[in-house]
N, C-alpha and C positions, 0 to 999 in steps of 0.2 A: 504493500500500500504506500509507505513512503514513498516509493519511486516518482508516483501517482501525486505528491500532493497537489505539483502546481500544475498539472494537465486538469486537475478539479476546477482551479482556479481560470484557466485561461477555456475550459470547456464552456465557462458561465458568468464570465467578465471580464467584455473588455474593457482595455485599458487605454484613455490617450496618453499617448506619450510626446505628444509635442503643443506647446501654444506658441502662439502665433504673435509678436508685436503689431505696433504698426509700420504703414507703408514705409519704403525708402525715401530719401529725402530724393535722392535721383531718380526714386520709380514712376513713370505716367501710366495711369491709367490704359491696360488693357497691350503695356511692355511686358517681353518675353525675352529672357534674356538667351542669347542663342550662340556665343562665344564656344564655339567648338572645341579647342583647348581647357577653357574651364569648366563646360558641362561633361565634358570626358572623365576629366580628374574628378567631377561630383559623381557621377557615376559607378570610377572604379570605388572610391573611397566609401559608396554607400552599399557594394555588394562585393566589397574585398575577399567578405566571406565565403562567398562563391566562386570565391575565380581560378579554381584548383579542380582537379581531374580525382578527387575523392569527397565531394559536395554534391548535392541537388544542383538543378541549373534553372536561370531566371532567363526571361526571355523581355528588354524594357524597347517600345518604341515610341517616340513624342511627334507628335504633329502638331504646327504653329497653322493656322489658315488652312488646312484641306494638307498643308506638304510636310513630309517627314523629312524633322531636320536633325535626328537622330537615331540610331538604331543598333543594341547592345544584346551581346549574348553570355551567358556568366552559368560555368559549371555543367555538370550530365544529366543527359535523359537517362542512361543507365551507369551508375558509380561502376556495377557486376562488370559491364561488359564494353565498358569504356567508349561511350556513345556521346562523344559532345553535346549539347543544348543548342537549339537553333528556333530561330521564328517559324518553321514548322512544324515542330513538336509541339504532339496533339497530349495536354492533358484534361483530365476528370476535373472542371470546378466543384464543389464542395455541394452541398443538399442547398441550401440557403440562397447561395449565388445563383443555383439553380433555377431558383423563383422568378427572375426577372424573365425570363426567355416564358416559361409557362404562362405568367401572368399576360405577359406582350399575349400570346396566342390568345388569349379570354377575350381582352379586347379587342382582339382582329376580327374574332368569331361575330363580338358583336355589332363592329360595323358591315359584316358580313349577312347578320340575319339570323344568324344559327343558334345563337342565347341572347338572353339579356344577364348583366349584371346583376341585374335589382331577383331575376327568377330563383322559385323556392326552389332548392335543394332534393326535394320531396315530390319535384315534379320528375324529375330522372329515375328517382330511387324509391319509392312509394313505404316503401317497407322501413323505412329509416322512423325512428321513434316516434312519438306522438307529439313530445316535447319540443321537438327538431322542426316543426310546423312551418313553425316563420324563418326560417335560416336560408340566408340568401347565399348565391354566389359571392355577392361581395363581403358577409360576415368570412368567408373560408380566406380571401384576398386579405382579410385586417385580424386574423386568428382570432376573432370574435363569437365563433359559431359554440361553442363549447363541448365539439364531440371531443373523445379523448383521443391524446397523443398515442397512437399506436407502439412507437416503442418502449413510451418510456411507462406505461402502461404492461406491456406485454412481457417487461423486464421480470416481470411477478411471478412469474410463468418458467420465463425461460434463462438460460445461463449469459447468455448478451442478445445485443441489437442485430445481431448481424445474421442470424436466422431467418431462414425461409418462411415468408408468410404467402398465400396464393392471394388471388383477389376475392372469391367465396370464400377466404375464412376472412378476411378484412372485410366484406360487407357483412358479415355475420359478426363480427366485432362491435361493429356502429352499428347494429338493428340493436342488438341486445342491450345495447348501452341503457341504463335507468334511469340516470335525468343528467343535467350537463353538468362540465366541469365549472365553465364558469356562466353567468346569465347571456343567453344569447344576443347578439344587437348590441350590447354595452360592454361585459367582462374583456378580458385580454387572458389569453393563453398560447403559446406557443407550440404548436400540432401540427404535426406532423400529417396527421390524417387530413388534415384541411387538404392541404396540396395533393395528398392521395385522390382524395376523394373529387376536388377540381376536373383533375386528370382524367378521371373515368368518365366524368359527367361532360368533357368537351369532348371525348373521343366517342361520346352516343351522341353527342349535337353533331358530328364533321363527318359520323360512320369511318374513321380512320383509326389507325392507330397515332398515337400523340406525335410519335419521332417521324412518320410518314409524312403528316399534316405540317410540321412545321418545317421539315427539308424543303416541304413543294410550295408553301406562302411564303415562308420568313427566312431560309438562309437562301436557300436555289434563287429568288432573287435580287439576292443580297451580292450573289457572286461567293459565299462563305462555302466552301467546298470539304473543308474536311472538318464542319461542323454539324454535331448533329446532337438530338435528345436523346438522351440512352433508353435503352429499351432492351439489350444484351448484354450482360456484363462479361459473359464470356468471349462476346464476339471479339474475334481478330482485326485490329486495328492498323493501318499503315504509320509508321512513326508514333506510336503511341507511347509515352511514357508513364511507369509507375511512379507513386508518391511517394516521397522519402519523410521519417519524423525524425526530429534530432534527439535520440536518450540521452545523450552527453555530447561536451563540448567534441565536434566531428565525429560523431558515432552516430552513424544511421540506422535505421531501419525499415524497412520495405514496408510502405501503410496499407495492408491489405482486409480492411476491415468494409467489405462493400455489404450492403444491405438489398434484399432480394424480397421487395414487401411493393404493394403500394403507392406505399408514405417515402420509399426510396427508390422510386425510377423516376425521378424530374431530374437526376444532373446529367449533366450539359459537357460535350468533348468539344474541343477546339482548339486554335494556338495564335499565335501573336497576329498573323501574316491576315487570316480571317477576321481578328478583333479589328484589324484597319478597318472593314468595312463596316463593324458594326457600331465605329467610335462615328465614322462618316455618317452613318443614319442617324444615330443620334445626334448631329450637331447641326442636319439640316431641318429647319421647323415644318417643311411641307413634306416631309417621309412619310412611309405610314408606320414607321417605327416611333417615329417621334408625337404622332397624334396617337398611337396607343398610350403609350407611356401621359399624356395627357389625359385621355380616359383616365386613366389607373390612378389619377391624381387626385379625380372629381370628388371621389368619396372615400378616398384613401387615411386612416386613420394614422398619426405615427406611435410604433411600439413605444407605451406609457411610460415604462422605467428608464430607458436611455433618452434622459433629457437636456447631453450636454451639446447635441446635434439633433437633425429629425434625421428618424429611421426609420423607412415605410417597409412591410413586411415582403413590398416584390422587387427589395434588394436595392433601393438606393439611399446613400445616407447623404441629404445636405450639412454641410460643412460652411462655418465661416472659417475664411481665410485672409484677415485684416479685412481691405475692403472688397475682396472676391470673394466670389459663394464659389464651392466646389461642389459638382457630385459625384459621391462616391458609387461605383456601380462594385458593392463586396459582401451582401448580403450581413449577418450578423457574425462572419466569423474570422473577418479582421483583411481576407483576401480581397485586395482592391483589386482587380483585373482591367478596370478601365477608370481614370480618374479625369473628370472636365471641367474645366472652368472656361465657360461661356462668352463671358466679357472679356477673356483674353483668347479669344478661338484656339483654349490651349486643350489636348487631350495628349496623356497617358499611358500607356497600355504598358503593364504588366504582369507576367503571370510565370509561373512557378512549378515545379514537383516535389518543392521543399510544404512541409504540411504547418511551418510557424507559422502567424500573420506576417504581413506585413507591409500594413497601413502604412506605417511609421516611417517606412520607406521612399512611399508614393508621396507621404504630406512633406518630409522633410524635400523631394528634389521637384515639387511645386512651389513650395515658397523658396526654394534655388531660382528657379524659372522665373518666375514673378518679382525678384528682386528686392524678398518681403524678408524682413527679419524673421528670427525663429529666434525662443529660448531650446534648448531642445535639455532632456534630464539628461546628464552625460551617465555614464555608464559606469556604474560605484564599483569604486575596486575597493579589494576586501582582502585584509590576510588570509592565509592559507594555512602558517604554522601556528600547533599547538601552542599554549603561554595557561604556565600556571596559574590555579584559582584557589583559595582558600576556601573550605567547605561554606564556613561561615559568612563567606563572601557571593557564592554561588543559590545560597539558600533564599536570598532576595528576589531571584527569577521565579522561586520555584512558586505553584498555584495552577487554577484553572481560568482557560483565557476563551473567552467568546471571539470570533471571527467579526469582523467588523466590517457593512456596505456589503450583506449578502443578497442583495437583488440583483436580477439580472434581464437579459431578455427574455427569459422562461415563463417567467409570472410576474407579475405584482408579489408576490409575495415571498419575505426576506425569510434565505434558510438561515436553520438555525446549528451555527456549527460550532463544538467546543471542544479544545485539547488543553490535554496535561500536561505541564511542565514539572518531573519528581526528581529530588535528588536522589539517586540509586548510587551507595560508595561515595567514590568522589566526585562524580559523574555526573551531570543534566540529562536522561533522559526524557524524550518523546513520548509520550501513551497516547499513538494515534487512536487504538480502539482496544477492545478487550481481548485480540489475539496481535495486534502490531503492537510494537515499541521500539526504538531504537536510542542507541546514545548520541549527542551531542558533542561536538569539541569547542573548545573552548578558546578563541583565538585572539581574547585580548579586546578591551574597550566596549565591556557586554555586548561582546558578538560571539555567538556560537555558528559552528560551520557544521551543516550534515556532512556526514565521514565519507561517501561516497559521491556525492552530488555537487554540482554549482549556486546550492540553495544557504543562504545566506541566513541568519535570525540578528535582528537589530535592535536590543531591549535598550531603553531608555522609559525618560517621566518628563512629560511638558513644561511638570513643577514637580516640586518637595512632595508637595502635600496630593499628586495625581498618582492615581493607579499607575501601577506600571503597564507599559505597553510594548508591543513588540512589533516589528515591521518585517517580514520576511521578503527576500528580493532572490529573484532567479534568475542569474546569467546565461540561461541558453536563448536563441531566438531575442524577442525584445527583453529590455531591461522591465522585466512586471515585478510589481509587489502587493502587498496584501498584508492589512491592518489588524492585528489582535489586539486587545484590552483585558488587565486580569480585573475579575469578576469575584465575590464571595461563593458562587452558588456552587455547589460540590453533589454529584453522582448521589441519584437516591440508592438507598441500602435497602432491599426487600428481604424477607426472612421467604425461606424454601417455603414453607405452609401457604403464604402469598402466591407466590410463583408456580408455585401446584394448583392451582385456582386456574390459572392463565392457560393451562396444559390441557392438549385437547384437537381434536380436528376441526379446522376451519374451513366454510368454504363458500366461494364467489361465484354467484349467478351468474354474473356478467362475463366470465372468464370460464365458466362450467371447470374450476379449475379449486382444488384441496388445499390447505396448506394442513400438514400437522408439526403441532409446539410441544416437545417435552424438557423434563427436566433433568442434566447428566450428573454425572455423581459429582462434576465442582459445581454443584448450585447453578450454573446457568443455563437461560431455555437457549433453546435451540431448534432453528425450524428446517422441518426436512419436505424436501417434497422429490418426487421420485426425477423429473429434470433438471436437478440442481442439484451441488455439493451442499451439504448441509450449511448454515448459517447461522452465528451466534448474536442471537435478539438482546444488546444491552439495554439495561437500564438508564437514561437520559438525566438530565438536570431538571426536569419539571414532572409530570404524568406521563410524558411519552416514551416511546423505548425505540431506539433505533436501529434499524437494517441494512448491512451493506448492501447494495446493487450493483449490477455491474453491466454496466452500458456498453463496453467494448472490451477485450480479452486484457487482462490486467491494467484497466482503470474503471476503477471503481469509488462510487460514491455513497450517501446515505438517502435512506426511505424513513419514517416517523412512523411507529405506530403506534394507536391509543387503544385501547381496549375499554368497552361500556358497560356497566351493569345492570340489572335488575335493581327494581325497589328490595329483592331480595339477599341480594349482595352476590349474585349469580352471571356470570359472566355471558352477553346475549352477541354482543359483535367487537370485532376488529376493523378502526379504520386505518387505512396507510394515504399517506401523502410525502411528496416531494417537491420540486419546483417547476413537474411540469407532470405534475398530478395532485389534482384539488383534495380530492376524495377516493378512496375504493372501498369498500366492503367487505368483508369475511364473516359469513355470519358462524355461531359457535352449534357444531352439529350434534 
């Protein structure tokens, strides 16, 4: 789990990492600066990291006015097999970024005839709940509709996300569903089934299948040739390249976590050479790419918790940029693949097989371009070697620390996440959960260093008289960090006679699916179900008891459970939630 902690973090918050001053005193209005020698040098200096024959490869091209007055290639399509990166290599944008190209097709359809926007849901699908009445196309467009998140929903079930679901077991997911996660028309949740379910419902308005329909309206006359909506994950690709994720500093691994559901066939293949022309549609106002994305505007909600930019759910985030607006075309998960700013007929294109963000990339060599100052966080260096601590000295860290600014794009609603800090010996250990813990090193100026990782902990107090607090920072990919506060509240203590109460078979309607809770000979429950290694249900800081999950092969995160009683003190149901699940059900058999 350690491994994992800041993949939790960067899985469910991003982070800006650059602001912006204002203008240059020599900049005008709607200047690009184009000094070939200097945007070279900004260039190498902001993808140095790349520019080696054992890295991922970026693929950057800028165009000022319609012409490309730059064009960079940095690292491998294949590390294995020694395959340069080029503006043809085709990769897999991400789920999210996906959204914009689907969305575009909703609109086309409906200047086309074939939907409306505003049409129920329940006119495609009849069978879909009772509840689900008034749920429009456009609630699926602003994750307003409140069916539930297929994955992260189905995680209950199964060992990760990346399991085979057909499309009759996904509309038999959403028929069964008992009422919504959040209120329809108004709530926000982040579902996945939204976009599943779009999908189906445009490919019965068009009689095509999605990736067919949008080759033959939206790339075929775009001229984008080796772009296309996935629909085969196994199909063989010309120049395609895998994803790379960094474990450590130049330590790859091949991201092979594809999803075969529904809720996971909207992403999107393509490569730089193709983005020309989709940077080109969008930057002319009489496209019909560019009057969809206007549609999509009309009643477009932006996702409520990320308020330090607007970010619409069919993948563009506006950005201020001193006095330019940028739009980001990166969905929620940091990949800008095309970045515009308007007033300066400046666009962008960057994309990737490395799996970090990196916004921070694209925002830092537009305000290059623009001639805009930046503050930017430089990149905190931190010892390395051990330095003695006195127990007595060391014992000031130690406590229970609440996670701090856990909302995210998931939900409105802020997880609740809390680790230990114990002195074990001489030692600071971690007690991420009731089977992790790790030690800590001690590197001088209450910083401790994970013994294996580029994961930093940075305790300090605002004042004398403040809690202590702890700022943890990760050196791989961007410089991220993440806020703790120590807290008084400390792990309820249940007596086994309690915990025997709790023990028992559970099980969800909605999921036709068992959980059973016993109790092992050290006191704790444990829930087994015949699809999963078994799981140890701790006791939380308040009434709830928490659950690992595990979204993708070795990251993994928590699930909430509450357990309800009777007027008799008899246990009648189990609810679980996360942050991109409201509610579920277990009732006690």
């Amino acid at each position: 789990m350690k491994r994992k902690l800041f993949f939790t973090l960067l899985f469910s918050l991003p982070l800006a990492i650059f602001s912006f001053g204002q203008p240059s005193a020599k900049s005008k209005p709607g200047s690009v600066s184009t000094n070939n020698t200097a945007l070279n040098k900004k260039l190498d200096s902001l993808f140095s990291h790349f520019n080696n024959k054992n890295s991922p490869g970026f693929a950057i091209t800028i165009i000022k006015d319609g012409k490309v007055i730059a064009s960079k290639d940095y690292g491998m399509a294949s590390i294995e097999l020694n395959v340069p990166y080029n503006h043809n290599t085709v990769i897999r944008l991400p789920y999210s970024e996906g959204r914009e190209f689907i969305s575009i097709a909703a609109a086309i359809m409906e200047q086309q005839g074939l939907v409306r926007l505003n049409d129920k849901v329940n006119k495609y699908f009849p069978q879909l709940p009772q509840w689900s009445e008034g749920v429009t196309l456009q609630d699926l467009l602003n994750h307003s509709s409140g069916f539930c998140d297929e994955w992260a929903t189905l995680v209950l079930t199964q060992a990760e996300m990346a399991n085979r679901l057909d499309v009759s077991q996904f509309l038999e997911f959403l028929y069964n569903q008992p009422k919504p996660q959040v209120e329809p028309g108004k709530g926000y949740m982040y579902s996945n089934s939204d976009f599943g379910l779009l999908r189906l419902i445009l490919e019965k308005a068009c009689g095509k299948n999605l990736s067919v329909y949008t080759t033959d309206k939206i790339f075929a006359p775009l001229g984008m040739k080796q772009t296309k909506l996935g629909r085969n994950k196994e199909e063989v690709v010309a120049n395609h390249a895998f994803s790379y994720a960094e474990e450590d500093v130049n330590k790859y691994t091949v991201w092979m976590r594809d999803k075969t559901s529904p809720g996971g066939n909207y992403w999107i293949l393509t490569c730089a050479n193709d983005l020309e022309k989709w940077a080109a549609a969008h930057a002319d106002k009489n496209s019909f790419i560019a009057k969809a994305i206007t549609r999509l505007k009309e009643k477009a909600r932006p996702i409520p918790v990320l308020k330090e930019n607007i970010n619409y759910v069919f993948g563009h985030k506006i950005k201020q940029l001193a006095n330019y607006e940028l739009i980001k075309h990166e969905g929620v998960s940091g990949y800008s693949f095309l970045t515009q700013v308007p007033a300066a007929g400046l666009s962008i294109i960057c994309i990737s097989n490395n799996l970090d963000p990196y916004s921070d990339k694209t925002d830092a060599l537009a305000a290059f371009l623009l001639n805009e100052k930046k503050s930017a966080t430089a990149k905190k260096k931190f010892p390395i070697q051990p330095v003695s601590i006195t127990k007595a000295e060391i014992q000031q860290y130690e406590g229970t620390y609440r996670w701090m600014h856990q909302t995210s794009y998931q939900s409105t609603v802020e997880r609740k996440q809390f680790s230990e800090l114990k002195v074990i010996g001489d030692s600071m250990w971690l007690l991420y959960s009731a089977v992790d813990s790790f030690p800590l090193v001690y590197v001088g100026n209450g910083i401790f260093k994970d013994p294996d990782y580029p994961i930093w902990q940075v305790m300090h107090k605002p004042h004398p008289d403040s809690a202590m607090q702890s700022t943890l920072y990760q050196q791989t990919g961007n410089n991220d960090s993440i806020k703790w506060q120590k807290v008084t509240a400390t792990k309820k203590n249940y007596s086994n006679d309690y915990l025997q109460k709790l023990c028992g078979t559970y099980y969800s309607k909605h999921l036709d699916f068992y959980w059973r809770i016993i109790l092992n000979e050290q006191g704790q429950l444990v829930l087994k179900r015949p699809t999963i290694a078994d799981k140890i249900i701790e006791p939380g800081y308040d009434e709830e008891f928490k659950l690992p999950i595990q979204f993708h092969t070795n990251d993994e995160s928590w699930a909430w459970v509450k357990f309800y009683f009777t007027e008799n003190g008899e246990v009648e149901y189990l609810d679980v939630r996360h942050s991109r699940l409201m509610h579920h059900r277990f009732d006690k058999k």
